[in-house]
N, CA, C and O of each residue as an XYZ file, in Angstrom:
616
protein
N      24.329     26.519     42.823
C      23.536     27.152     41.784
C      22.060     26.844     41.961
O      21.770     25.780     42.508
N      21.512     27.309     41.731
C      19.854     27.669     41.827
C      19.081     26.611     40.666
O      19.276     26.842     39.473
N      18.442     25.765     40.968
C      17.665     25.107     39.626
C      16.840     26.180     38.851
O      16.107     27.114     39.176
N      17.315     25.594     37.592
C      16.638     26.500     36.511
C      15.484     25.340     35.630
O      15.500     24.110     35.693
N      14.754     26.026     35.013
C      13.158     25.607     34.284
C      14.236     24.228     33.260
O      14.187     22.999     33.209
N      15.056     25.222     32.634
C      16.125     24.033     31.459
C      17.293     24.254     32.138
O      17.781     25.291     32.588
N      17.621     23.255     32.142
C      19.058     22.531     32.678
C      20.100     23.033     31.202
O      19.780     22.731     30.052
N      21.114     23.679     31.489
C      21.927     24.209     30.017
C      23.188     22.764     30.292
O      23.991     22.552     29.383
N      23.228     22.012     31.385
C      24.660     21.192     31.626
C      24.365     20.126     30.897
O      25.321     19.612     30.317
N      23.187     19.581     30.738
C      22.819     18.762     29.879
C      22.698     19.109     28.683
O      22.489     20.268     28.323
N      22.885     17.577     27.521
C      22.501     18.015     26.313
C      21.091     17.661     26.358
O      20.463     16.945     27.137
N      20.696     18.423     25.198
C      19.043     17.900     24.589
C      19.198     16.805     24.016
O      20.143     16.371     23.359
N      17.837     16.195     24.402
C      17.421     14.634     24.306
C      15.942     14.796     23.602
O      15.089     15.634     23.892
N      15.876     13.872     22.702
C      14.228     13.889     22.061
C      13.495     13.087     22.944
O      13.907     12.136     23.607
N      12.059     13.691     22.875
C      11.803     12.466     24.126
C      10.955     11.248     24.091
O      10.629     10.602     23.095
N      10.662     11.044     25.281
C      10.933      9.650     25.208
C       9.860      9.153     25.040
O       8.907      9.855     25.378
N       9.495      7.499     24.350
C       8.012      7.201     24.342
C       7.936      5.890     24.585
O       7.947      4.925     23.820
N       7.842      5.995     26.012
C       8.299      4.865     26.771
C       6.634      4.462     27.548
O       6.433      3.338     28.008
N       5.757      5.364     27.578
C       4.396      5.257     28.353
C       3.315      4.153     26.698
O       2.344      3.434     26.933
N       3.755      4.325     25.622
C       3.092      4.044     24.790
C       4.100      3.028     23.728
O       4.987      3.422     22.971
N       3.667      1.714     23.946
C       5.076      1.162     22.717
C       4.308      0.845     22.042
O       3.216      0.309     22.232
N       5.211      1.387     20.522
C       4.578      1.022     19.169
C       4.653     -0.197     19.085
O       5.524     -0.868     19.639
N       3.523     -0.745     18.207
C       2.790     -2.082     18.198
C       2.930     -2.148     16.423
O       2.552     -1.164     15.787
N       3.442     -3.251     15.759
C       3.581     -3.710     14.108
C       2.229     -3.123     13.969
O       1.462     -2.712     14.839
N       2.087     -3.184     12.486
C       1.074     -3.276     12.036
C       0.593     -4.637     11.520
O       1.302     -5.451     10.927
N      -0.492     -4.755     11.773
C      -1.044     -6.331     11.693
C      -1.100     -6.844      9.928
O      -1.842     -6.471      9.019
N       0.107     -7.912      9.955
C       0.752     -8.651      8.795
C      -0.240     -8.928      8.217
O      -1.095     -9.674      8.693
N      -0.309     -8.430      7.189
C      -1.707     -9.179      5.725
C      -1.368    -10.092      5.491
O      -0.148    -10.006      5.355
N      -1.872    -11.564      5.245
C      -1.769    -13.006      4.962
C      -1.654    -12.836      3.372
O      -2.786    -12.550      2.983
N      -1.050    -12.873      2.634
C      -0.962    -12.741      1.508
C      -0.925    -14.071      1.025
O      -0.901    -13.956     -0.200
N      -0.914    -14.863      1.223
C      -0.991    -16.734      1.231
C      -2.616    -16.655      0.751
O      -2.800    -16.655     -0.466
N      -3.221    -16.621      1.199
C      -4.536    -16.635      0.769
C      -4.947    -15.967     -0.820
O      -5.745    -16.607     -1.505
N      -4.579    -15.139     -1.162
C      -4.703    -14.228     -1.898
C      -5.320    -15.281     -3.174
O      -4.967    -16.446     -2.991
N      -6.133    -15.080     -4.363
C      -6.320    -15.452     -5.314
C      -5.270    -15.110     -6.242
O      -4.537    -14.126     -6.140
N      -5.236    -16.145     -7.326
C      -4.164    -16.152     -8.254
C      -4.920    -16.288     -9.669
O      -5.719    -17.207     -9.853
N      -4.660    -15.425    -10.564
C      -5.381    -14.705    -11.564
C      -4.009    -15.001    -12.722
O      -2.779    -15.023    -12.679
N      -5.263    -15.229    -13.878
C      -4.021    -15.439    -15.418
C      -3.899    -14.801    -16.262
O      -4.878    -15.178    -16.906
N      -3.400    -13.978    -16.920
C      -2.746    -13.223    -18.094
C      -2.487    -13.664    -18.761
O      -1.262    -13.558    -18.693
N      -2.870    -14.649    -20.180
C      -2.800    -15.092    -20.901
C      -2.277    -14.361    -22.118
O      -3.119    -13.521    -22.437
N      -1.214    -14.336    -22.941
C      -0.932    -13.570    -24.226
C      -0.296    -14.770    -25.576
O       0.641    -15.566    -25.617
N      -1.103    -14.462    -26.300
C      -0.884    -15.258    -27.517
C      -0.519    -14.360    -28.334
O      -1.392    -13.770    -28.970
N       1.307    -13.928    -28.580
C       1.242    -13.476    -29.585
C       1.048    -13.810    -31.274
O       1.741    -13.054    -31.954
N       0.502    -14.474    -31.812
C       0.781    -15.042    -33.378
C       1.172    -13.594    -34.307
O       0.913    -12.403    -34.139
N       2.015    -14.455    -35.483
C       2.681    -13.302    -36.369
C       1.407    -12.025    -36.857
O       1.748    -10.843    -36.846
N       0.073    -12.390    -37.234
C      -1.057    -11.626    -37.391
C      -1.558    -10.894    -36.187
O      -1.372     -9.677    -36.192
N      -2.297    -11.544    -34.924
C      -2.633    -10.737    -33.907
C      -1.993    -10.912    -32.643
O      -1.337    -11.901    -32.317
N      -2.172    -10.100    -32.088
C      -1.875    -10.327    -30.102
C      -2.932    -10.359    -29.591
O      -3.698     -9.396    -29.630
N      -3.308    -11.888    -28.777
C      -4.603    -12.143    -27.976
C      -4.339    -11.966    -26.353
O      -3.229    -12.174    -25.863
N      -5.452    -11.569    -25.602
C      -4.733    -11.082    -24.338
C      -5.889    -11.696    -23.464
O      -6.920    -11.040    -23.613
N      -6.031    -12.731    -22.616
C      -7.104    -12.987    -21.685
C      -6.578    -12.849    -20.729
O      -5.369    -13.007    -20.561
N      -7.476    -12.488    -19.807
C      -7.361    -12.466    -18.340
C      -8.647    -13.357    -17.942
O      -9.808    -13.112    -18.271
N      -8.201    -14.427    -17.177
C      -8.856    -15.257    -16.356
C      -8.762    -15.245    -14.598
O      -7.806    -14.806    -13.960
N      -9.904    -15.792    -14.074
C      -9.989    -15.904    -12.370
C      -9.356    -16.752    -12.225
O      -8.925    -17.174    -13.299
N      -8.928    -17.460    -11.113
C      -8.702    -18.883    -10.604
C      -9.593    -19.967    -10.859
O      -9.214    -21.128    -11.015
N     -10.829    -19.567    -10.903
C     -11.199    -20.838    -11.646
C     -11.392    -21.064    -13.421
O     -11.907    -22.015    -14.009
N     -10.865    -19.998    -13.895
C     -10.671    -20.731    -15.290
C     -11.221    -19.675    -16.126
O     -10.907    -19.608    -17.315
N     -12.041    -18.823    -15.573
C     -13.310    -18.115    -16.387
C     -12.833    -16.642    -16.933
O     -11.862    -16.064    -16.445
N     -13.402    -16.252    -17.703
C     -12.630    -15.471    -18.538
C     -13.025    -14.267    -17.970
O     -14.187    -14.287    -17.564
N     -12.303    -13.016    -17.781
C     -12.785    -11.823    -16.755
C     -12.930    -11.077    -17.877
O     -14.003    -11.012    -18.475
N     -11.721    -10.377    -18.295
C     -11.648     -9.922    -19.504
C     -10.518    -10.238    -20.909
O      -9.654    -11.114    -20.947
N     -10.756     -9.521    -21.675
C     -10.296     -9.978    -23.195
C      -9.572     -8.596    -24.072
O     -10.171     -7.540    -24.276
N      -8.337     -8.859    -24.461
C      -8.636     -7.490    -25.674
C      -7.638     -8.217    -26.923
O      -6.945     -9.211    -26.705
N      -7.701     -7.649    -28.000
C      -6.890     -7.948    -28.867
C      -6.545     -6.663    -29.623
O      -7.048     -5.543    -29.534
N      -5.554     -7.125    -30.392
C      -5.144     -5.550    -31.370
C      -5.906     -5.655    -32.329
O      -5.878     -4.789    -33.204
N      -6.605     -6.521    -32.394
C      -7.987     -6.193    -33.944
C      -9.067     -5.522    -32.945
O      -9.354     -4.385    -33.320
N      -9.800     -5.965    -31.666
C     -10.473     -4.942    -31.320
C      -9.825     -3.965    -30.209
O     -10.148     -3.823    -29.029
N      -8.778     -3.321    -30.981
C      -8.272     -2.133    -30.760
C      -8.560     -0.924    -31.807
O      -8.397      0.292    -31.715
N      -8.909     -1.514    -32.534
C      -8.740     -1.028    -34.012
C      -7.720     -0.623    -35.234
O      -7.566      0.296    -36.038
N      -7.069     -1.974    -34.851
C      -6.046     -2.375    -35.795
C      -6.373     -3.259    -36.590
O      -6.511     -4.335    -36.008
N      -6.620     -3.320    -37.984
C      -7.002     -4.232    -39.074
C      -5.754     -4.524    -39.416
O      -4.689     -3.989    -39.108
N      -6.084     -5.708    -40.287
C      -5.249     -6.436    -41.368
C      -4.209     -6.779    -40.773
O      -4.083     -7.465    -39.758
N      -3.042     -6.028    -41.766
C      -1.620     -6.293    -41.168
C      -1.029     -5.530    -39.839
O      -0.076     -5.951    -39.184
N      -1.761     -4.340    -39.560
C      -1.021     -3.581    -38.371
C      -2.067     -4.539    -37.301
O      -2.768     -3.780    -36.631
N      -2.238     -5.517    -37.099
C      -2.803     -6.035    -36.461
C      -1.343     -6.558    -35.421
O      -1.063     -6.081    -34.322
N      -0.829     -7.294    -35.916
C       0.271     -7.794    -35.965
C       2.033     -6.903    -35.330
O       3.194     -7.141    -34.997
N       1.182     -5.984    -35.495
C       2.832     -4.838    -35.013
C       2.877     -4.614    -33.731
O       1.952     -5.017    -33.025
N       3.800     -4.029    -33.266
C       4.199     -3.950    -31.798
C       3.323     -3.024    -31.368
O       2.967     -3.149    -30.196
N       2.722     -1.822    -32.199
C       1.812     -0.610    -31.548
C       0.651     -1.386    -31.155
O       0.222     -1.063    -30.047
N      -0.079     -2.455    -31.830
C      -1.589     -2.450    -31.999
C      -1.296     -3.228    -30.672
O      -2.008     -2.820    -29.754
N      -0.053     -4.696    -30.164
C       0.008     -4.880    -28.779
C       0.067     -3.921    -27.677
O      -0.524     -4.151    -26.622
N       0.510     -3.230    -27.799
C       0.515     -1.744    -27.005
C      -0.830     -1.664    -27.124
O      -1.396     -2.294    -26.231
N      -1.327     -1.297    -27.646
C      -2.806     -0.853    -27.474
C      -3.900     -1.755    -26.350
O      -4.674     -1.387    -25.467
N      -3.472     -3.208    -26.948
C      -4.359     -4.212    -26.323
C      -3.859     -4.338    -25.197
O      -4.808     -4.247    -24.419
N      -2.518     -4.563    -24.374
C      -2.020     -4.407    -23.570
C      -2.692     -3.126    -22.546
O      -3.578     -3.396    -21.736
N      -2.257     -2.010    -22.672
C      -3.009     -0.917    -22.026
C      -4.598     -1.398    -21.913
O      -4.760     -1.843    -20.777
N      -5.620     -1.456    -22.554
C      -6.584     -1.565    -22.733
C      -7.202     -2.876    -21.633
O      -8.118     -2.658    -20.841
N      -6.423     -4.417    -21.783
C      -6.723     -5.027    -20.689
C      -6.043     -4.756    -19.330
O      -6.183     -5.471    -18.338
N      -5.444     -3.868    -19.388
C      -4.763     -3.527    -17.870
C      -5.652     -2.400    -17.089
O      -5.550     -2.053    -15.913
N      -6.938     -1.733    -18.517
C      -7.436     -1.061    -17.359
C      -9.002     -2.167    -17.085
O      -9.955     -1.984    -16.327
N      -8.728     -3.237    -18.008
C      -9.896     -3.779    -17.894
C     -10.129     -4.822    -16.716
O     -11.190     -5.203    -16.222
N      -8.664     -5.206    -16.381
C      -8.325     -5.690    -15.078
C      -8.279     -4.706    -13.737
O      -8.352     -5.181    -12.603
N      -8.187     -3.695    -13.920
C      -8.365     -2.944    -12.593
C      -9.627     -2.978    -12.682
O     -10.143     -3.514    -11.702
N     -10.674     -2.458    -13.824
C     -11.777     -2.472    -13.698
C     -12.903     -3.794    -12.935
O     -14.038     -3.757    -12.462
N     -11.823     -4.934    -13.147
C     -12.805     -6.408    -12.720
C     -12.230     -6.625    -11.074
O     -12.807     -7.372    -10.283
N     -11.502     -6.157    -10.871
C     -10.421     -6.187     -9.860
C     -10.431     -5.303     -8.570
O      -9.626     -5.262     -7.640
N     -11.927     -4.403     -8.864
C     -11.458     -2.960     -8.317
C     -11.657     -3.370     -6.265
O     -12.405     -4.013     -5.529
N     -10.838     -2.777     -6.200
C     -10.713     -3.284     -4.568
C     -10.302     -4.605     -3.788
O     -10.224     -4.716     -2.564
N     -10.101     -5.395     -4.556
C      -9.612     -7.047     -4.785
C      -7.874     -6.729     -4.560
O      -7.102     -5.982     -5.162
N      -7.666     -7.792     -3.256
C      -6.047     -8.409     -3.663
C      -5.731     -9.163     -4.037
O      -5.944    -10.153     -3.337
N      -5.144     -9.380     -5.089
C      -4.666    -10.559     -6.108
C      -3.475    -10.606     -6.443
O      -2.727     -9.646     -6.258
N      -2.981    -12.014     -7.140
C      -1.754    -12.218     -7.905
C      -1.743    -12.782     -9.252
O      -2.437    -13.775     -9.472
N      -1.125    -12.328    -10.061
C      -1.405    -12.446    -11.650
C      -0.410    -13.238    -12.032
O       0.738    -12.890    -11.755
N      -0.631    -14.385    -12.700
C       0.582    -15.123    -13.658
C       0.728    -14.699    -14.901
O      -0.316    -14.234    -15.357
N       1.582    -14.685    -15.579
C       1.527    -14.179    -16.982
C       1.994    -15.682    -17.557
O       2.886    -16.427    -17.151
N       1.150    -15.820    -18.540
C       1.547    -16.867    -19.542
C       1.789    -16.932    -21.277
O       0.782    -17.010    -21.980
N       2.906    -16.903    -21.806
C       3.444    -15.776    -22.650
C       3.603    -17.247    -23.814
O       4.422    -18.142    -23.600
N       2.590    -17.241    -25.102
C       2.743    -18.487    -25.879
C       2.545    -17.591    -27.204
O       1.661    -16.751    -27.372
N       3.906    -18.078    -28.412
C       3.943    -17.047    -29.223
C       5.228    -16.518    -30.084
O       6.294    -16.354    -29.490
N       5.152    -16.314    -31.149
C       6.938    -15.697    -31.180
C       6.834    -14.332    -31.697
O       7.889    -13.699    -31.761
N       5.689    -13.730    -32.099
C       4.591    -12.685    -32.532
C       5.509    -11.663    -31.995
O       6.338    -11.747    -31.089
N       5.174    -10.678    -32.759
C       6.090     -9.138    -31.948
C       5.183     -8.408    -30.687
O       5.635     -7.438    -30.078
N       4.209     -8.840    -30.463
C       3.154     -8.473    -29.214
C       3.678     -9.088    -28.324
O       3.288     -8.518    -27.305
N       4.695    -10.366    -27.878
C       4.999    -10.570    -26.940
C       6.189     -9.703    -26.215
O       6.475    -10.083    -25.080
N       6.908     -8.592    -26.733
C       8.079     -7.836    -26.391
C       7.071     -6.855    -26.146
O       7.137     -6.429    -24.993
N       6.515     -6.546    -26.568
C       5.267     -5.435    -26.732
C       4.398     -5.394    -25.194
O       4.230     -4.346    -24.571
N       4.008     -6.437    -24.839
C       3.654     -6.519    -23.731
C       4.368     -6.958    -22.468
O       3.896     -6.931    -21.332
N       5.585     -7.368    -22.834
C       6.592     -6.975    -21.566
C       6.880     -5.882    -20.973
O       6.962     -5.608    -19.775
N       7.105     -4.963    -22.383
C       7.528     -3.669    -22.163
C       6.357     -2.718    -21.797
O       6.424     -1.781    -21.001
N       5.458     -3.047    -22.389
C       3.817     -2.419    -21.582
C       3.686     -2.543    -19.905
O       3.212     -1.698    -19.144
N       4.128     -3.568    -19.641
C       4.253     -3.737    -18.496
C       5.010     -3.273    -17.750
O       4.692     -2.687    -16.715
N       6.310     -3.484    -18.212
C       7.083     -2.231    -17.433
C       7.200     -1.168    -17.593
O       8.204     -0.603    -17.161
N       6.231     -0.488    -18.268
C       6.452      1.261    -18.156
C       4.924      1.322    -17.191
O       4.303      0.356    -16.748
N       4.587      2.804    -17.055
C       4.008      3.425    -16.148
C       2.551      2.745    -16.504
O       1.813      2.347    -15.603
N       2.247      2.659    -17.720
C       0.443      1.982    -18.175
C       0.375      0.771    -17.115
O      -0.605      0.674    -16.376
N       1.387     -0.105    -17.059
C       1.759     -1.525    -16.573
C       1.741     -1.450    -14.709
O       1.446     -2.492    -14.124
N       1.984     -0.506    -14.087
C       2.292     -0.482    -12.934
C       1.929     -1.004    -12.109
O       2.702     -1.567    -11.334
N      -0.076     -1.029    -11.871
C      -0.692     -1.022    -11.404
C      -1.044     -3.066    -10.933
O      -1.462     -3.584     -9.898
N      -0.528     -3.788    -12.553
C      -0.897     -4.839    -12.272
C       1.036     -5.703    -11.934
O       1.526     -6.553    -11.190
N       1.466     -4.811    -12.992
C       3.452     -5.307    -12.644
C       3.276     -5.367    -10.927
O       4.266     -5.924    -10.453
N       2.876     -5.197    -10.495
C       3.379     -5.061     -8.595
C       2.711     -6.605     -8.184
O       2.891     -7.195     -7.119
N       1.799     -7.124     -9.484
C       0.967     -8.067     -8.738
C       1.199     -9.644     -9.531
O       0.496    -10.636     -9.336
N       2.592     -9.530    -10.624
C       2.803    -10.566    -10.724
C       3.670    -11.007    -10.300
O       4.685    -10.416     -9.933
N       3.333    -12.722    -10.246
C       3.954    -13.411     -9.322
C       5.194    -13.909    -10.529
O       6.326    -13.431    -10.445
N       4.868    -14.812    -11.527
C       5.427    -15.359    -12.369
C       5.139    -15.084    -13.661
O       4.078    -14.607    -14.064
N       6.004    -15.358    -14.258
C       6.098    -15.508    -15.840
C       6.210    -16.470    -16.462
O       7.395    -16.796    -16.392
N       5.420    -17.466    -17.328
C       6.014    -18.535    -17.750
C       6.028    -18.293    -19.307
O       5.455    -17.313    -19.785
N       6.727    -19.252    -20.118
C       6.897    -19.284    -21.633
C       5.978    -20.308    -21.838
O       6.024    -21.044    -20.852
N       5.137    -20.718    -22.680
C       4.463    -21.600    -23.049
C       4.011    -22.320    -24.457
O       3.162    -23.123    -24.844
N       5.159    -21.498    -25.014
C       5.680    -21.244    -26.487
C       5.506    -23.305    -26.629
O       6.226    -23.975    -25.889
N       4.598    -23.975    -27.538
C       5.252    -25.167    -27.761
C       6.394    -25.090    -28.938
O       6.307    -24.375    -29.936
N       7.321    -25.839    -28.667
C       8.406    -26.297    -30.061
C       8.249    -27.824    -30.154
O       7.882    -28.635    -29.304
N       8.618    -27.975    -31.381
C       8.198    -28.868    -31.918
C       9.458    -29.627    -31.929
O      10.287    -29.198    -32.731
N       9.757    -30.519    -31.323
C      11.271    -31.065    -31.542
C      10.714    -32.490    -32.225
O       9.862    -33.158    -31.640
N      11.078    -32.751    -33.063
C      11.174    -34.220    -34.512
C       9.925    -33.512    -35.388
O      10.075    -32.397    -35.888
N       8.643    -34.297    -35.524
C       7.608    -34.207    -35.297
C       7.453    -34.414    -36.919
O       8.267    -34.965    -37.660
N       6.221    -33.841    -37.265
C       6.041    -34.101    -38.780
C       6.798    -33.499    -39.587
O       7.689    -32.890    -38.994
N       6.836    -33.383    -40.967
C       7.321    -32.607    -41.969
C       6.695    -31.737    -42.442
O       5.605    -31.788    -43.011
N       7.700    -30.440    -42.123
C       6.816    -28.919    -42.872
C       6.716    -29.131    -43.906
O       7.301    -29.872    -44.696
N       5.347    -27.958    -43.995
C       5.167    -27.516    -45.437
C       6.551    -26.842    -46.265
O       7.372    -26.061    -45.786
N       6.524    -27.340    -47.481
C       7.237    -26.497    -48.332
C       7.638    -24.734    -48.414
O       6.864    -23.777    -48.377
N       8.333    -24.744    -48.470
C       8.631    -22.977    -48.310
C       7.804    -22.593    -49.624
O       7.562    -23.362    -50.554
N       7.463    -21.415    -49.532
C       6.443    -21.052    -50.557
C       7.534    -19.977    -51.281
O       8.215    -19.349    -50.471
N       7.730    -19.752    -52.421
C       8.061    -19.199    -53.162
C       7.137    -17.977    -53.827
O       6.064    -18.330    -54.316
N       7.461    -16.678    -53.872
C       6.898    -15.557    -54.237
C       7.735    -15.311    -55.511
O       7.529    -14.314    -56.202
């Protein structure tokens, strides 16, 4: 038989890339990276929200009173929502182009602390959720200690 341009006895083969070998892409040291704090104080009245650098200093701040939640809705799960969103864009904003890792430190029994879990895990949250490392509770309890106040009667 006569050689032909395509060979039909063979199967097709994808070809080959054997003149050029792919090379990793060069591993980001993520060890280095700065480690950044998320501070949330929920108390039964407000949700306080700092974000600090590694060395201590305060980047940004929000609360559900300057959200514009007074009084008692200070205190509710929306007005954390609010403050929540609000320092998450205030952290991209301090952050912008920076790789970092965020601790969250969660002290509080306040309804802003469910509030800002869940802020975090929906879509508002995304941006900084990818960049925490840990979570801690920092809630103190009081085990013996002095004697409460009296229950107050209404």
């Amino acid at each position: 038989p006569a050689p032909s341009a395509i060979d039909l006895s063979q199967p097709p083969s994808a070809p080959s890339n054997e003149e050029k070998p792919t090379t990793p892409l060069d591993p980001v040291d993520r060890r280095n990276w700065p480690v950044y704090r998320l501070h949330c104080q929920a108390t039964p009245n407000n949700t306080l929200l700092t974000f600090t650098a590694p060395d201590g200093c305060v980047k940004a701040w929000a609360s559900a009173g300057s959200c514009g939640f007074k009084n008692t809705r200070r205190g509710s799960p929306e007005g954390a929502y609010a403050a929540s969103v609000k320092i998450f864009e205030k952290i991209q904003a301090a952050t912008e182009g920076k790789e970092f890792y965020v601790h969250l430190f969660l002290k509080g029994f306040g309804l802003g602390r469910n509030a800002l879990v869940q802020t975090l895990a929906s879509t508002e949250g995304e941006s900084v959720r990818r960049r925490v490392l840990y979570m801690t509770d920092r809630t103190p309890i009081k085990i013996g200690g002095t004697r409460a106040k009296k229950m107050r009667r209404i």
